[in-house]
C-alpha positions in Angstrom: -71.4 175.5 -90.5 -73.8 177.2 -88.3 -75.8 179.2 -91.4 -78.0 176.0 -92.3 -80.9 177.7 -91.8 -80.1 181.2 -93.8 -81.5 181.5 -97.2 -79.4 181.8 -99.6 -80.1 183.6 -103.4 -79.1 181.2 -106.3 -78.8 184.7 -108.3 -76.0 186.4 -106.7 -75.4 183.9 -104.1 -75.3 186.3 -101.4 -77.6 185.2 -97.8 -81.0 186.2 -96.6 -82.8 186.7 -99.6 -84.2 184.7 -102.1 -83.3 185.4 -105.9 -86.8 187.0 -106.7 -86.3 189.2 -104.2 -82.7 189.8 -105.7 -81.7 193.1 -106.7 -77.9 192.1 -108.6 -78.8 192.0 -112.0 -77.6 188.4 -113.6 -75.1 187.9 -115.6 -75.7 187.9 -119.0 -74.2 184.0 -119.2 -76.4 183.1 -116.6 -79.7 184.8 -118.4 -81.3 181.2 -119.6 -80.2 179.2 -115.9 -81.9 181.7 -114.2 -85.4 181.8 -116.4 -85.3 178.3 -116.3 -84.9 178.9 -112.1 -87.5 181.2 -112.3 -89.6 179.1 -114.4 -89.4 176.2 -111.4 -90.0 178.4 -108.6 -93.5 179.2 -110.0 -94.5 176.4 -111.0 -93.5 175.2 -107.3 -95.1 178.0 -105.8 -98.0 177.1 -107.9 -97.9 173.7 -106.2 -97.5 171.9 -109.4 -95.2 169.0 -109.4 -92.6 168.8 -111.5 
């Protein structure tokens, strides 16, 4: 498609935000995929390698 270069929220899947920026609450099935999400994203933003 032409939307490669939209970002796209793992949270609520919707495009052109990111999930911490994310204002759908999660679903409550989803509550430990997305702190485990979470927990990558800082540690990448950190610049730690995983």
């Amino acid at each position: 498609g032409q939307n490669g270069n939209q970002i796209r929220c793992y949270n609520c899947r919707g495009i052109g935000h990111y999930a911490r920026d994310c204002t759908v609450r999660p679903r409550r099935r989803n509550a430990a995929y997305l702190q485990t999400q979470l927990l990558i994203a800082q540690k990448e933003e950190a610049g730690i390698q995983l």
